[in-house]
N, C-alpha and C positions, 0 to 999 in steps of 0.2 A: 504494500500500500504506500502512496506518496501522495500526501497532503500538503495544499495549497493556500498558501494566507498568510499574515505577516504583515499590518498595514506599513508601509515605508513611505518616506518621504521623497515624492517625485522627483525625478533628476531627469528632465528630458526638455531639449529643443522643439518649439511647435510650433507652426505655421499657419494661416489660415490660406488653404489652395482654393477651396471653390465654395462657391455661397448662392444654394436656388432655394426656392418657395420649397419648404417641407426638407428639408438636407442640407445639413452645413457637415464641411468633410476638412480634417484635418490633416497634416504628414508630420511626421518626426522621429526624432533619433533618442532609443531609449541609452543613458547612460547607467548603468548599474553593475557594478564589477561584482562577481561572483560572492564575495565575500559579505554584501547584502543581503544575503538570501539565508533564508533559515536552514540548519544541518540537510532536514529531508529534500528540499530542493537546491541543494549542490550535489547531494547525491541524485538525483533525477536526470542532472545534465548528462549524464551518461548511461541514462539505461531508461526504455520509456514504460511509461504506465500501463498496463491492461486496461481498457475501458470497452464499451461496447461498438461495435461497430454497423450504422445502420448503411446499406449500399443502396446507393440512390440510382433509380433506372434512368434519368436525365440526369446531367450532372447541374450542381447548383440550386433543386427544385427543392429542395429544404428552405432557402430562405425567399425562393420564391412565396411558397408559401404562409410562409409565416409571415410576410409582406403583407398579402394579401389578408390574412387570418388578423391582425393586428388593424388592419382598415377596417375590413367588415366591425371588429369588437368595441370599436373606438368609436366610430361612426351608431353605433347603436345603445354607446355607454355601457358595454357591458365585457367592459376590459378585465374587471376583477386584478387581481393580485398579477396579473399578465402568464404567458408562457413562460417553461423553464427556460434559463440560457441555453444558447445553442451554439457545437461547436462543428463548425462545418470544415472538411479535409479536403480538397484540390489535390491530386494524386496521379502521376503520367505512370499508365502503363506502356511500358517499354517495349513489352511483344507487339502489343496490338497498333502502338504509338497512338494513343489515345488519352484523354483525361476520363478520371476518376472520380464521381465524390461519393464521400460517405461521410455521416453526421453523428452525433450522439446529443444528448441534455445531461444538464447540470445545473445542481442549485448546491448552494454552500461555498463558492468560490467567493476571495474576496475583491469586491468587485468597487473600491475605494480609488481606484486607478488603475492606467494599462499595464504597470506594472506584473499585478499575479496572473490575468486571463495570458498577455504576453508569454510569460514564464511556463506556463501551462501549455499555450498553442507551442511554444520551442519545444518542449518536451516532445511535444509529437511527432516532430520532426527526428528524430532517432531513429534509426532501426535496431530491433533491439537484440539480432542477432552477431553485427557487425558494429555495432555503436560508431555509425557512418549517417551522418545527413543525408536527408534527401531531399536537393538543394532545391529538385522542381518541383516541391510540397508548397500549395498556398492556404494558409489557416483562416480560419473568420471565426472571430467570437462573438454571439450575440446576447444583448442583456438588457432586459426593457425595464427604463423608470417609472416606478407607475405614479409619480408626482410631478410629473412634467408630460405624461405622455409619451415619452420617445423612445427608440429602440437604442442603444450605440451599439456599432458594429465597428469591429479592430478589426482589420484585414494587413493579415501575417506575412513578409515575405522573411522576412531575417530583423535580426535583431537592427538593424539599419536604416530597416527600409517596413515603416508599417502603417498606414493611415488609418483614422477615426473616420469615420460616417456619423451624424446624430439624424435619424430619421423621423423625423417631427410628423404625429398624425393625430393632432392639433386642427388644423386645416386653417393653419396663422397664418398672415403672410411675411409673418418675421420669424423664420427661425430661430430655435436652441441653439445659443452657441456652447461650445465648449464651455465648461469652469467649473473652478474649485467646489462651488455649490451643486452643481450638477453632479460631478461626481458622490457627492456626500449623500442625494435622494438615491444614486443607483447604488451605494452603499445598501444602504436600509433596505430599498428594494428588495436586492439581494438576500438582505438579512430575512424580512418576510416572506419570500417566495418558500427559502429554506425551512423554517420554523414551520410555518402551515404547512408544507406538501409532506412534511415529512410524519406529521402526527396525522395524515387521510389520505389511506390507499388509492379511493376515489379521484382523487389527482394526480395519480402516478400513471407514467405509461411505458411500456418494454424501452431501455435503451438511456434510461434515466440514469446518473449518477449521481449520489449526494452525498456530499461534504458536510462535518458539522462547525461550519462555519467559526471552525479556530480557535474551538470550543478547549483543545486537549494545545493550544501552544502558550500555556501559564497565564495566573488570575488576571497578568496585567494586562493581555489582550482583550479577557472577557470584561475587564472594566471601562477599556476603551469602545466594545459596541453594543454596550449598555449607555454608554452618555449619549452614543451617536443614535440610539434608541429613545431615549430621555429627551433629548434635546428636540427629536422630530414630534414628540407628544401635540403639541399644540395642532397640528396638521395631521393628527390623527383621524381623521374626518374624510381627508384627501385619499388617505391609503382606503376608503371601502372598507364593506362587511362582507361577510355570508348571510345571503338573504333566504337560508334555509335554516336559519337561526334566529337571527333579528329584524323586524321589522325596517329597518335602518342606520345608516352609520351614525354614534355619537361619541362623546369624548370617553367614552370607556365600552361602547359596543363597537370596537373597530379593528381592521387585522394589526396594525401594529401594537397595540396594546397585548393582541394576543399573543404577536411575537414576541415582546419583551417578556409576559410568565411564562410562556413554551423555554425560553431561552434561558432564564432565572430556574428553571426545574428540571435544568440539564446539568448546572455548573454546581460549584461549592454554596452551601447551603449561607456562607459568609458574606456572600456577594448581594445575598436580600438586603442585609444591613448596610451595604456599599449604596446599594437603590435607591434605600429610602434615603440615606445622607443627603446623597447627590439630589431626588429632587426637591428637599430643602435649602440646598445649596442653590437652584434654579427659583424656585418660588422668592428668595428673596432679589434673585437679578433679574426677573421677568416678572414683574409684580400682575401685570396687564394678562396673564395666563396664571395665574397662581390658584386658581380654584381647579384648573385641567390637571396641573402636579400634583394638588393633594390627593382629587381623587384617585388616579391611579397610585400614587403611595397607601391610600386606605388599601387599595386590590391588591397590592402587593403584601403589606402587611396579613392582610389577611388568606393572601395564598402561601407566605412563607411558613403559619401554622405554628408562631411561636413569636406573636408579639400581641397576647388577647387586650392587657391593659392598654396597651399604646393605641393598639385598635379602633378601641371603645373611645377615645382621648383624641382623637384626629378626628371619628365621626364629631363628637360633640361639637369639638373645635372648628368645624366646617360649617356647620350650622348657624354656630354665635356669630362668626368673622363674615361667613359669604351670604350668608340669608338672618339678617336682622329681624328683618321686615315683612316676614313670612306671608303673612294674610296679601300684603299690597306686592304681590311677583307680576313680572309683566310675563307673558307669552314664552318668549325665551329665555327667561329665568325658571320657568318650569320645566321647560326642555332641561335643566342642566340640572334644575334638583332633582330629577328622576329617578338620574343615576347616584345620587346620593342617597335618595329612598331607597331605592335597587339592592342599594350595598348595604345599609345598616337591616332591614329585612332579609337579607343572605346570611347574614353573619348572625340575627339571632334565630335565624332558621338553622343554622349549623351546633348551635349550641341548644337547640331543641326548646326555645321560648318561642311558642307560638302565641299563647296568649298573647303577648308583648307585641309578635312582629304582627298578628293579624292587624289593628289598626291602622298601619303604616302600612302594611299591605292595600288597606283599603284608599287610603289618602292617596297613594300614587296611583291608584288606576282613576281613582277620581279627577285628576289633575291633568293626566294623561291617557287618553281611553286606546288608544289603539298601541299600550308597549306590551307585550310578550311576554315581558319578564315580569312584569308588575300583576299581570293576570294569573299568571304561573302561578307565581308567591302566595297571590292569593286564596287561588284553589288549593293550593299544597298546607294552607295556615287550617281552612276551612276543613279538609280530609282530618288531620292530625286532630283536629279538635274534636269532631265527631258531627259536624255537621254538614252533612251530604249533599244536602238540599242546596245549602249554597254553595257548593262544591261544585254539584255538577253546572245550576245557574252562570257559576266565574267563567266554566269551561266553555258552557255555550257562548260567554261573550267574551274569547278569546279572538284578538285579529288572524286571520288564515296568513303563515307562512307562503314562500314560494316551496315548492315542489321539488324545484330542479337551481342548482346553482351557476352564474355566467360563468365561473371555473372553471366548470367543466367542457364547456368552449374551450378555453385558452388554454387548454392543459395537451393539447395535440394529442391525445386519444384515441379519438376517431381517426386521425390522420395517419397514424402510426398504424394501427388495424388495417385501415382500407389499403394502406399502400406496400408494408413492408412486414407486420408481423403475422405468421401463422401460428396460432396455440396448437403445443402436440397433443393433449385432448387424450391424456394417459396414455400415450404411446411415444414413441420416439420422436426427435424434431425433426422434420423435412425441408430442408432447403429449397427455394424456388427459384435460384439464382441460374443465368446465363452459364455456359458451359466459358466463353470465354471472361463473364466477370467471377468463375470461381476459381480457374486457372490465375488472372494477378492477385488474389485474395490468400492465394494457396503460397504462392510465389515470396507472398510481406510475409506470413507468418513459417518462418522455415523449421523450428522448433516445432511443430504439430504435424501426424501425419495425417495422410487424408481422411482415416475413419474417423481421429478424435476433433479433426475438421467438422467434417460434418455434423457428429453429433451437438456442437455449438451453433449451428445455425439453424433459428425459427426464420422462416421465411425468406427476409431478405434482412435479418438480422444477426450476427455473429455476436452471441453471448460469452465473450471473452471471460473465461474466470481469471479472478483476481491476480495482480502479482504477488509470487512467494506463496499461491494458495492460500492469502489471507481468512481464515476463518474459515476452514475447512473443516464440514465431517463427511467422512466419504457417504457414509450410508443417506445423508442427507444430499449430496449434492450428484451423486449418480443412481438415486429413487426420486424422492418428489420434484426436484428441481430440473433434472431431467426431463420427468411423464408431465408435469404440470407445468412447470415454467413459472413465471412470477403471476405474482398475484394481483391485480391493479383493474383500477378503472369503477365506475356505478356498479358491475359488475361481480366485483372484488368480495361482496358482502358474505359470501358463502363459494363452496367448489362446483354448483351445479354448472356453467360454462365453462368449466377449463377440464372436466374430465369426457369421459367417452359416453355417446349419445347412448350405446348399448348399457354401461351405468346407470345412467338415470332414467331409463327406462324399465331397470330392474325391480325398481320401488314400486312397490303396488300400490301401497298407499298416494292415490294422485292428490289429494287434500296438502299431504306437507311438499310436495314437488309443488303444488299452484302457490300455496301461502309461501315459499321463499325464494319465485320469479321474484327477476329485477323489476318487473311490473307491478306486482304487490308490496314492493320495499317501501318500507315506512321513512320518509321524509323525516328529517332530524327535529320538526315541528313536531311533525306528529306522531314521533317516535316517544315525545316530553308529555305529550297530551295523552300518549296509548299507555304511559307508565304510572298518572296520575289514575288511570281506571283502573289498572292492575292494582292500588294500592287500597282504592275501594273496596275492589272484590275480596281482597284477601284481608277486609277487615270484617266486611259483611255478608260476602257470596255473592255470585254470581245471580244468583236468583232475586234475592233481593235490590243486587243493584236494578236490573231487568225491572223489579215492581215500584221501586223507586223511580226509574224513567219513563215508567208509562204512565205513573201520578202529574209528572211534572211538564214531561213535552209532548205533543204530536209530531208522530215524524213525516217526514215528506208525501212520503206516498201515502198514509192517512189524511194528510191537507189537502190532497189532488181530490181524492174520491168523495172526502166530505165539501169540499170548499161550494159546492151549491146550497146548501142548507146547512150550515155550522151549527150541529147543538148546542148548548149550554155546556157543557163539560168539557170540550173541545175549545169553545173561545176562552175557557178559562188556561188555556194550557197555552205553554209559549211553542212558538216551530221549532223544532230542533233543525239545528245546520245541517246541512246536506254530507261537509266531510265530516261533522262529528257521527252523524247514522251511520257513515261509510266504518268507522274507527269500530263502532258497538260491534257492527258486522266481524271486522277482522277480528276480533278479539272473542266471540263466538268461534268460529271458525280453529283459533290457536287453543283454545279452552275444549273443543269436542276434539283436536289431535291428543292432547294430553292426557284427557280421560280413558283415551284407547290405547297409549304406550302399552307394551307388555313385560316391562323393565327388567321384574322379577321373574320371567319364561327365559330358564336355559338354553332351550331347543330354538329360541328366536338369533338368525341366523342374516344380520342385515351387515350390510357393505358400508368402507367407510365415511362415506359422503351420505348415507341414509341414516346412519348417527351421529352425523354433524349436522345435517339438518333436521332430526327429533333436536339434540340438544340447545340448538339455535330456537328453534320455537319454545322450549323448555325456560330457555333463559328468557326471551319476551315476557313469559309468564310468571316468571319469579318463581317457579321451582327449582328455586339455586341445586338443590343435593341432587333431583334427577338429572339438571342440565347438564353439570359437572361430572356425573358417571355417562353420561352418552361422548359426552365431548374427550374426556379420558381414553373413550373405549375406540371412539373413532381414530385417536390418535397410534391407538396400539395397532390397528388394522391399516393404519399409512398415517406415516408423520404428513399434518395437517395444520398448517403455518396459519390459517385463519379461525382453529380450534385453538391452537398454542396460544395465540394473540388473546379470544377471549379468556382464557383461564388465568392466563398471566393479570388480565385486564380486573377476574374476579379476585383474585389474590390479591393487588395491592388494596381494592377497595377493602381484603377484608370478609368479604363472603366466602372465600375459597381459604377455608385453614388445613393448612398442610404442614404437619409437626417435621417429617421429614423432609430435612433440608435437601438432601439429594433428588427427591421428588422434582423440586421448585428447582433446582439448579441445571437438570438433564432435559426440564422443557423447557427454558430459556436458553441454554446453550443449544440446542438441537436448531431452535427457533432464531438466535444470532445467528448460527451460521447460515442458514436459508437467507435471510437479509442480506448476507453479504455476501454470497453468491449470487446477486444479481446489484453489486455495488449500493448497497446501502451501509454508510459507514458512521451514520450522525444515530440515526437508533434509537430513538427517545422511548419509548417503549421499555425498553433493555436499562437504558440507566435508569428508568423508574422501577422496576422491579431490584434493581443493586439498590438502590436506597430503601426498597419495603425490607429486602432481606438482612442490611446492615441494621435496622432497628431490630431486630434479634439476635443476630448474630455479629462478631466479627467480621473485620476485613480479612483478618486470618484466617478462623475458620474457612471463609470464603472460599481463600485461594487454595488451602487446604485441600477441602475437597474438592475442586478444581484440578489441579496437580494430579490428586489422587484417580478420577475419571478420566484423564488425559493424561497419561503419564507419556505416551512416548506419540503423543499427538503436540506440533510443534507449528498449526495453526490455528487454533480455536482458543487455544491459552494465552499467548500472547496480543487476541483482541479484547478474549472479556476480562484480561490482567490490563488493559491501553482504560476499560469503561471503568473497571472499581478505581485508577488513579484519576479516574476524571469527576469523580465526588469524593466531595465532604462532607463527615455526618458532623463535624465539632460545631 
């Protein structure tokens, strides 16, 4: 593995060559002698990196595309967090004397200047047989601001000779130029794209690489893109939301916020106290934002999990200082106390005062009707309390989520599928490649023969594993990663698209095969809304809920049939929404799968994706102990990296206790190494679960058993000994 970041201070000639409507393009000479570069990248200079290789049937139609993909998104506002970076390869094959391209993606690079993408694109220029240049290689790195709108594109010939593009799609007729500010939003950028994509499959697609963004090159890096995190706070608005979450961006519903505690929940646990300093250090030099720094210092405080007094002391203090005058708020002084309701309701919803937080529950939805979060709170005060009635009332006047997130646009997904990936679908990978683009393909890589060629290529993409066999278990990387391939995309939620049609048609049961299509997947709205009825049920049953919604609403198709002559007992009832009728259905539906499991039948005899999808439905329903034994079981029948994820996921929550340590450590490591056999190196998943297991155990112990399960395994030890040194539990 060779890791990219290091922010340095620029040393380069620049020039302004040409200046049109939508492109301002730069040249220049970078100056940086070897001895700038951090250890890993002076050792790079001479041996290049494994990454994935995507082989483009036109050459260059990677960034055609993505041209076009960034018009369309822009032009419609629905850029989201943008595409990952892309690194596109200009390559002459010499037999045929032709040009070549082939591309990959990346998020986690540091992208603060031309400096690391540069150092990066040089790398690739090696061959890594001959550690000889290949002088007619032309690189392009691409990296989209999503606070300026613009892409920058570095086009690589040599360290001499390299121009900037800023492609402005704006539709200004003054170009982005270059500068020092510019680079600092595609910082962040950067930093956001990484932090999000990395914590939702749903945004990944074949050929992706991720970096954790410099997370493991010592605290003082991690404090410098935490300020450059802090500082952007104010413009936290600019970066967007997920509108499959929140109704809206605001000063603490937004992606960079969410990057900064993705990012804070990867590092030493010391670095919360660095945070909140620093944005008291800013509230007093930016007075004119200083209600934006507190609150996200209250979010922090309270996601660090160990400052309750401080806490409780920053809410009050936010109250007394920024809202005096509480009764006389104008319009956008309620927009911004929302989120301060938001928070002190979370936090004594976490500390299990309902009494307390239902009133403030209630105040913010009054103030604000259409927040998400305010309505949530409230039905969740309302449940805990024992009062249903208004529970289900809050839900029905919940605002409707989007469905679908503009992400999933800009995440090249579909592009990736439609053009270059084939899932092997439980069997081996098949390449679709040209007889003469698998001959120069064969030709780069001379170290591989033809058969372990092929078996790296889905489609028209070469699944390079890692260098040095980073994080290697064989049985994992020549079983599911092989038969399955990575896991990614709306899709990703479960294994029924990635294994073989003869599989999933094995399942007799068609009820749990319909209830976990990607067409039935629960939207992360209504995923909040389907969990607040699961908690109904399992206070009062399923039946009574049922007699309780038939006291209180009419549902739709009852309003159609009666709506010519409305009784008396029907105008007294409110409509029920159409997607809440939709939710009662699904949740019927998961409730009659459940009651038919045959858990305790020996002789039941189901494959492993037919008990990964009982235990997915299982867990919907909060039968934690059955979910946990299917999902166990499905793992035993094939390592199942979307099984692994949830059990890990129910372990640090807490619901999954597991007294043996080796248990929790052989599905974690089993489950690292699948992530980085398809280059995922940032893993935030993985450092969460080293931080549940350090609160019981050592670091020792840790590596202990580690050592002990891998003793003469000299790739899997060395990644999750790289993750335990990258927390601190002090």
């Amino acid at each position: 593995m060779v890791f990219f970041w290091n922010r340095k201070p620029k040393k380069q000639t620049r020039s302004i060559v040409s200046s049109t409507s939508g492109l301002a393009s730069h040249e220049g000479i970078l100056d940086m002698p070897s001895s700038s570069f951090p250890p890993d990248m002076r050792k790079s200079t001479t041996s290049s990196i494994q990454h994935p290789r995507i082989i483009e049937s036109q050459l260059g139609e990677a960034l055609t595309v993505r041209s076009r993909l960034l018009m369309k998104l822009a032009a419609n506002d629905k850029v989201d967090i943008g595409p990952p970076d892309l690194v596109h390869v200009t390559e002459f094959d010499k037999y045929h004397q032709v040009e070549v391209g082939e591309h990959h993606y990346v998020t986690g690079l540091d992208v603060s200047s031309e400096a690391m993408p540069i150092a990066y694109l040089n790398t690739l220029r090696w061959d890594q047989s001959s550690n000889c240049k290949n002088e007619k290689q032309i690189a392009t790195y691409c990296t989209f601001n999503i606070f300026s709108k613009v892409d920058l594109r570095i086009r690589f010939v040599s360290e001499k000779r390299f121009q900037i593009n800023v492609l402005d799609y704006n539709n200004s007729a003054n170009p982005v130029q270059l500068s020092d500010e510019l680079w600092e939003e595609t910082f962040v950028s950067g930093c956001i794209r990484c932090m999000v994509m990395n914590r939702d499959r749903g945004r990944k697609a074949p050929g992706l690489v991720e970096y954790p963004i410099g997370i493991d090159n010592g605290v003082q890096y991690c404090e410098n893109v935490i300020s450059s995190l802090c500082k952007f706070l104010p413009r936290g608005i600019e970066s967007g939301c997920d509108s499959t979450i929140y109704m809206g961006p605001t000063i603490l519903q937004n992606y960079l916020v969410t990057a900064l505690l993705t990012f804070l929940s990867l590092v030493s646990r010391s670095l919360y106290h660095y945070t909140v300093d620093y944005l008291d250090m800013l509230m007093q030099q930016d007075t004119r934002n200083a209600f934006c720094y507190r609150l996200v210092q209250i979010k922090v405080l309270m996601a660090s999990n160990s400052y309750e007094f401080q806490t409780i002391k920053k809410i009050q203090d936010a109250f007394d200082v920024f809202f005096p005058n509480f009764p006389s708020l104008s319009l956008l002084e309620f927009k911004n106390i929302i989120d301060l309701l938001n928070l002190e309701v979370e936090f004594l919803i976490n500390k299990q005062d309902y009494e307390l937080a239902l009133p403030l529950a209630k105040r913010a939805t009054e103030l604000i009707t259409d927040n998400f979060q305010a309505w949530y709170n409230l039905a969740l005060c309302y449940i805990e309390l024992g009062q249903y009635e208004s529970a289900l009332y809050s839900i029905n006047s919940m605002p409707r989520l989007s469905s679908t997130s503009p992400g999933n646009d800009s995440s090249m997904i579909d592009i990736v599928e439609s053009k270059y990936y084939n899932r092997p679908l439980g069997s081996e990978p098949v390449q679709t490649l040209l007889s003469g683009e698998y001959n120069h393909l064969f030709n780069t890589m001379p170290k591989i023969n033809s058969m372990e060629l092929r078996s790296l290529i889905y489609g028209r993409i070469v699944m390079s594993k890692p260098t040095n066999r980073g994080g290697c278990i064989e049985e994992i990387w020549n079983g599911p990663c092989l038969t399955i391939g990575p896991i990614y995309g709306p899709q990703g939620s479960n294994l029924v698209n990635f294994v073989s049609k003869k599989e999933v048609k094995a399942i007799k049961n068609t009820l749990v095969i319909e209830r976990n299509t990607t067409s039935n997947k629960l939207s992360p709205g209504d995923a909040q809304v389907y969990d607040l009825l699961i908690r109904i049920v399992h206070k009062i049953s399923w039946n009574s809920l049922l007699k309780l919604r038939s006291s209180l609403f009419v549902m739709q198709r009852e309003h159609m049939r009666s709506s010519v002559s409305l009784n008396r007992e029907v105008k007294n009832k409110r409509l029920c929404e159409k997607w809440l009728d939709r939710l009662f259905m699904d949740l019927y539906d998961d409730l009659k799968i459940c009651t038919n499991i045959p858990l305790h039948n020996k002789n039941v005899e189901n494959s492993g994706l037919e008990w990964q999808l009982l235990g997915l439905t299982l867990l919907r329903t909060w039968y934690y102990e059955e979910a946990i034994a299917c999902l166990r079981t499905s793992i035993l029948a094939r390592f199942d990296t979307v099984a692994a994820e949830r059990l890990l996921q129910l372990y640090i929550s807490g619901i999954y206790k597991e007294d043996d340590i080796d248990v929790i450590l052989h599905l974690l490591t089993s489950n690292a190494s699948y992530a980085a056999r398809f280059h995922d190196w940032c893993q935030w998943l993985t450092v969460q679960t080293l931080y549940k297991l350090c609160e019981e155990h050592s670091k020792e112990i840790i590596r202990t058993r580690l050592y002990g399960f891998y003793l003469n395994n000299n790739s899997i030890r060395p990644l999750m000994e790289k993750f335990l040194d990258q927390i601190d539990t002090e």
